[in-house]
C-alpha positions in Angstrom: 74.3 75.3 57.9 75.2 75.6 54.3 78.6 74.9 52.8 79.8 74.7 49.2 80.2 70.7 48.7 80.9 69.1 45.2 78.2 67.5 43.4 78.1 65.2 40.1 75.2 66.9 39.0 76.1 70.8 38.9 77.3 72.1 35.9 80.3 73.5 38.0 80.9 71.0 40.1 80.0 72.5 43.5 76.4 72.9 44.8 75.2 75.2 47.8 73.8 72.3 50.1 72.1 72.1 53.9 74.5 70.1 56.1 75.0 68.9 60.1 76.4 71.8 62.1 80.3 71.4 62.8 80.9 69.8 66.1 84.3 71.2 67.4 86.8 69.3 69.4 87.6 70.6 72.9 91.0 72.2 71.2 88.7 73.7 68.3 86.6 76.9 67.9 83.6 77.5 65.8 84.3 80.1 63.0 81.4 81.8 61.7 83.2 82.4 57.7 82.7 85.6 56.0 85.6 85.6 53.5 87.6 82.4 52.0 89.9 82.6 48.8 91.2 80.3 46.4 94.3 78.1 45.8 95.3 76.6 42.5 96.0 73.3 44.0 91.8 73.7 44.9 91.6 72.9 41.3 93.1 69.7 41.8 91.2 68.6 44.8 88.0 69.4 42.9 88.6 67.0 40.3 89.2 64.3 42.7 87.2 64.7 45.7 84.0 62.9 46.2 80.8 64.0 46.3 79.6 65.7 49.4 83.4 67.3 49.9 83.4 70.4 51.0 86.5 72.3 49.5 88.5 75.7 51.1 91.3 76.0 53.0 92.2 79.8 53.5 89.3 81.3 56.3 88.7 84.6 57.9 85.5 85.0 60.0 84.9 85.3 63.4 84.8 83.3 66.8 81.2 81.8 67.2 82.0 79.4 69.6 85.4 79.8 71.9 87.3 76.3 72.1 86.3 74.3 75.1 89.8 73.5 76.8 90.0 77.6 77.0 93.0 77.6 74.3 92.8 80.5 71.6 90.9 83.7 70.8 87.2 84.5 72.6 83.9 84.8 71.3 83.6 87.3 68.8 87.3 87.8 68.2 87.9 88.5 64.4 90.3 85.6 63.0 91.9 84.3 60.0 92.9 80.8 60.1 94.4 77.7 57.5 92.1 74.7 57.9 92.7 71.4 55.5 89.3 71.0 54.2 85.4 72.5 54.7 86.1 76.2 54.3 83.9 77.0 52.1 80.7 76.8 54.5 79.2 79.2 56.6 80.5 77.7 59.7 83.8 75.6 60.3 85.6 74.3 63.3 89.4 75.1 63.8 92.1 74.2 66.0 93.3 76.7 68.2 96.7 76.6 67.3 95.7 77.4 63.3 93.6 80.6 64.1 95.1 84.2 64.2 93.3 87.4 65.7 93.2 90.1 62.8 94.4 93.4 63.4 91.2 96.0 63.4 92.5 97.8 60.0 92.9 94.1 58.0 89.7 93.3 56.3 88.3 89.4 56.6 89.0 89.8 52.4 92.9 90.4 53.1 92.9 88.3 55.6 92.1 85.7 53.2 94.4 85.9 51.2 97.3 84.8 53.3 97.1 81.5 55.1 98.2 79.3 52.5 99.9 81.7 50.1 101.4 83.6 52.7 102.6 80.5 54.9 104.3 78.9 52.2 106.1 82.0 51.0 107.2 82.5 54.8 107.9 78.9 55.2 109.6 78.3 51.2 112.4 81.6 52.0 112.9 80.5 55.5 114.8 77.3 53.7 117.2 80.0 53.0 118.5 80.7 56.5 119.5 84.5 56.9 118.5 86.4 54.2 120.4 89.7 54.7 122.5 90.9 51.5 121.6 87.3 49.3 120.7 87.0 46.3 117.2 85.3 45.4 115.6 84.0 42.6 111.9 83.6 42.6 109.8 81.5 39.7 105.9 82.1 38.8 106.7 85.4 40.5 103.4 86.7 39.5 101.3 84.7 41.3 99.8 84.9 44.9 102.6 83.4 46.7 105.4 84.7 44.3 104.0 88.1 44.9 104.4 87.5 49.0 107.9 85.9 48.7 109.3 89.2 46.7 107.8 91.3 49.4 108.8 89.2 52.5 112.6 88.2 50.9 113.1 92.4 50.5 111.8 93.2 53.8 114.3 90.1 55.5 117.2 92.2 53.3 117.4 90.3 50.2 118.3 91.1 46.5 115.4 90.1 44.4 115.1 88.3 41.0 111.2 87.5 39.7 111.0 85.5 36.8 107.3 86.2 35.4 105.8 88.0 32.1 107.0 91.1 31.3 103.4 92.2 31.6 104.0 92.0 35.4 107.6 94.0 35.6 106.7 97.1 36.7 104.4 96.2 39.6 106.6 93.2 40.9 109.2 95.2 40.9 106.8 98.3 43.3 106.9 94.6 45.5 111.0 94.9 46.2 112.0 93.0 43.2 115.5 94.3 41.6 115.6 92.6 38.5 112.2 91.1 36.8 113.3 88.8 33.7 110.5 87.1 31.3 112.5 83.4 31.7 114.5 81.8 33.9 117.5 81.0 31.5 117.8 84.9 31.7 118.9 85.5 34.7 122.4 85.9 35.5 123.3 85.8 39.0 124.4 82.8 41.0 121.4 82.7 43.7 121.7 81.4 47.3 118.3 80.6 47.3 115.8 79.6 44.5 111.6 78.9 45.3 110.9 76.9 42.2 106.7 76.2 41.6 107.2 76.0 37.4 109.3 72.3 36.7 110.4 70.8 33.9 112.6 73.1 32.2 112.5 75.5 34.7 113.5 73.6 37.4 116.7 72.2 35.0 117.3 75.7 34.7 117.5 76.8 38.3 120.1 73.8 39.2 122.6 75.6 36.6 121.8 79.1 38.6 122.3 77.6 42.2 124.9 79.2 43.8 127.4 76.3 45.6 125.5 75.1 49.1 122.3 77.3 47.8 119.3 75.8 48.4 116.2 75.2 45.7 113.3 74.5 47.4 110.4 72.8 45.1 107.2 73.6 46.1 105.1 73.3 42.6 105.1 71.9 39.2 102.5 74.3 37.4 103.9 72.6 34.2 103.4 69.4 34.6 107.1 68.3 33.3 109.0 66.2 34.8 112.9 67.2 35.4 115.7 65.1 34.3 118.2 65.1 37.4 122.0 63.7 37.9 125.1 64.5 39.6 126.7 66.2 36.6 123.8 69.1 36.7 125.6 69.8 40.2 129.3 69.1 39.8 131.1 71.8 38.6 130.1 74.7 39.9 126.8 74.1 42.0 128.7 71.9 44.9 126.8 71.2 47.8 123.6 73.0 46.6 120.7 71.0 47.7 116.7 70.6 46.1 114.5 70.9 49.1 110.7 70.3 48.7 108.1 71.7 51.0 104.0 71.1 50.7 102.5 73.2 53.7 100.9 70.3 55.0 103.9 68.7 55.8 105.7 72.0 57.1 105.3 71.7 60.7 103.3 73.1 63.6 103.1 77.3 64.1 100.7 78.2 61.6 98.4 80.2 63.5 101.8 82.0 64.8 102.7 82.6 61.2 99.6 83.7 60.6 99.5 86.4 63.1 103.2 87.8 62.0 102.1 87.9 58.6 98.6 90.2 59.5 101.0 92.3 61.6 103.0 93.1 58.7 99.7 93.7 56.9 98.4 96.2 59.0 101.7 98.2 59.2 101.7 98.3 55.9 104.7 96.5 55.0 102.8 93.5 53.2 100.5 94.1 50.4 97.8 91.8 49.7 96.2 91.6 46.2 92.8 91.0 45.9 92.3 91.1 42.3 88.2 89.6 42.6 85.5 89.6 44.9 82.5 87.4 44.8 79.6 86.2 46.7 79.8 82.5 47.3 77.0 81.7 44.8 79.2 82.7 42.3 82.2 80.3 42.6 81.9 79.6 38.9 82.8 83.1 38.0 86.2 83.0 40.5 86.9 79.2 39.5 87.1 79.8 35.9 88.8 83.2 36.4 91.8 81.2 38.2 91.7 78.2 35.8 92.4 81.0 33.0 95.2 82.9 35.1 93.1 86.0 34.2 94.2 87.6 37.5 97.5 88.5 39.9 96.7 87.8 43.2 93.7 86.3 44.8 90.1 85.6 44.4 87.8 85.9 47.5 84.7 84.3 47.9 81.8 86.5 50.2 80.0 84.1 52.6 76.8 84.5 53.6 75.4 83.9 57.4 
């Protein structure tokens, strides 16, 4: 098969190379791939991976191969699915429990989109308990999983602040968000819950806008400052809050369940997906540059080719 692997000796980094089938475990189905996206933290991994790595994580194809111990969907079924590595190939194998049958209506492109943006915005507000009637304050609101937490904190009952350009204001706030404010030192509310991805300043400012026994949950540092913390940031006025972090890999088992409720709320409309670029595989320096620029809100899909 052919996969997307990194290689010294491409100008981008990545090269389309032949490579050994995928041979699934008896808990693992064989995903034929049409559509992957990109993750900023793929940025990352591409700088330090080795050669011959094959990069992707967010999948949407369908079932080549059923799982041998008779777990999951059955030949043919259309899926989406989170894998940790190797998505960016024509063919990939998957454990059951990570795979999700798509509604007929959601397009492999959408589904794309929301394995790892859509799990950790799920994941990141369910830190927040019951969401009915609180207040929430939501950093780098603009991008792919900012854009899903606005959406999925409104529809759980929330009151919604997005901190992101004021470029973005008028279509985050068509995503449920009541107030949209350019910087986080703006915002005015005491918030029960706060999904921090910025640091550095930003986090400093969310522990003075914590509501008491609120909950920030850290799940970035897109600045790349670090955050000077003590007890006096907390005490007055912030008693009991506590700084959660979360890294989807760490975040427990369900995904393929999480998945699946997330594509329901897709298809009945209640959960907008951006794709904001669409490219064939062959043309991953176009998306990669594209996302190291921030030229885009939302997500960039790659097209693979059988």
């Amino acid at each position: 098969m052919l996969a997307l692997v990194i290689s010294s000796d491409s100008a981008t980094g990545l090269s389309i190379s032949e490579l050994a089938e995928p041979q699934p475990a008896s808990n693992e189905a064989l995903v034929s791939v049409h559509a992957t996206s990109l993750n900023r933290g793929e940025l990352r991994l591409l700088s330090i991976r080795p050669n011959g790595w094959i990069p992707g994580q967010d999948i949407a194809g369908i079932v080549e191969r059923a799982a041998a111990d008779g777990s999951g969907p059955a030949v043919g079924a259309r899926v989406a699915a989170l894998v940790d590595q190797a998505g960016w190939a024509q063919r990939v194998a998957v454990p059951t429990d990570r795979l999700a049958v798509l509604p007929d209506d959601v397009s492999f492109a959408a589904a794309a989109t929301l394995p790892v943006a859509g799990t950790t915005a799920l994941r990141t507000l369910r830190h927040g308990g019951d969401l009915a009637g609180q207040q929430v304050l939501i950093t780098g609101a603009s991008g792919a999983v900012g854009r899903f937490q606005i959406q999925l904190a409104r529809e759980q009952g929330a009151s919604v602040t997005a901190i992101a350009a004021t470029r973005h204001a008028e279509d985050l706030r068509g995503l449920g968000a009541e107030q949209v404010v350019e910087a986080i030192d703006l915002a005015e509310e005491p918030f029960s819950l706060i999904t921090e991805s910025v640091g550095g300043k930003s986090l400093a400012h969310a522990i003075e806008r914590v509501a008491p026994g609120g909950t920030i949950v850290m799940f970035g540092s897109s600045s790349g400052d670090l955050t000077p913390i003590g007890f006096r940031q907390f005490v007055p006025d912030h008693e009991g809050a506590r700084l959660q972090t979360f890294a989807y890999y760490t975040s427990g088992p369900g995904i393929g369940e999480d998945i699946a409720s997330l594509l329901a709320l897709v298809a009945a409309g209640r959960l907008e997906t951006r794709v904001a670029l669409t490219v064939p595989w062959t043309d991953i320096a176009e998306a990669l540059n594209a996302l190291r620029q921030r030229s885009f809100s939302g997500k960039a899909v790659l097209t693979i080719t059988g």
